[in-house]
N, C-alpha and C positions, 0 to 999 in steps of 0.2 A: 504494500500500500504506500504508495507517493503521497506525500501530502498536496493540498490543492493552493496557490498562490496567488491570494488578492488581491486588487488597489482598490482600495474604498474612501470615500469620503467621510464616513461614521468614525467619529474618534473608536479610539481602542478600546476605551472605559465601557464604552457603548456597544460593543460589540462581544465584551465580557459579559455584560448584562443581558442582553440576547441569546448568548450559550445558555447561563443559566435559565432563562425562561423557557426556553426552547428543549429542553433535556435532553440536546444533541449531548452524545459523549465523543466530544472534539476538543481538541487543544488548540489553544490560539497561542502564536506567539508571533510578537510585534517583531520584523525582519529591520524596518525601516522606513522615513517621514519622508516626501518628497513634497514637494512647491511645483506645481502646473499653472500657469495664467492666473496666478493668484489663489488659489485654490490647494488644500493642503489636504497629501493623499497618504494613506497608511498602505504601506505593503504590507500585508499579514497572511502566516502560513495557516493554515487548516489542516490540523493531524488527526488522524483517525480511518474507520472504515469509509467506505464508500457509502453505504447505505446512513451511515451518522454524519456527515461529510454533504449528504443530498438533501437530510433533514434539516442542517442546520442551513443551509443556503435556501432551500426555500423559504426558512423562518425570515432569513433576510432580508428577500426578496418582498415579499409580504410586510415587515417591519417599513423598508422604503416605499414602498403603494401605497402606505395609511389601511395595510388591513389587520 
């Protein structure tokens, strides 16, 4: 199992808080902060299985929709 590699605009803090909700069993770990057009982007790993790993991105994806 690879882990999966985001850029997100959701601070970190925020995206710890979303594991927990979500009771993906994934490990986040902040890689590094990047600056785009102003805009301040978190690369973060995603460790875990695949099936925990799909959980927790849809809870994401979902989190950013307003659902």
């Amino acid at each position: 199992m690879s882990p999966l590699i985001i850029e997100t605009a959701v601070p970190f803090d925020e995206l710890e808080e979303l594991r927990a909700k979500s009771g993906a069993k994934v490990r986040l770990v902040l890689l590094s902060k990047v600056e785009r057009k102003g805009i301040r982007l978190y690369r973060v790993s995603v460790e875990g299985s695949e099936e925990e790993i799909e959980l927790f991105m849809e809870k994401l994806r979902l989190a950013r929709a307003g659902g």
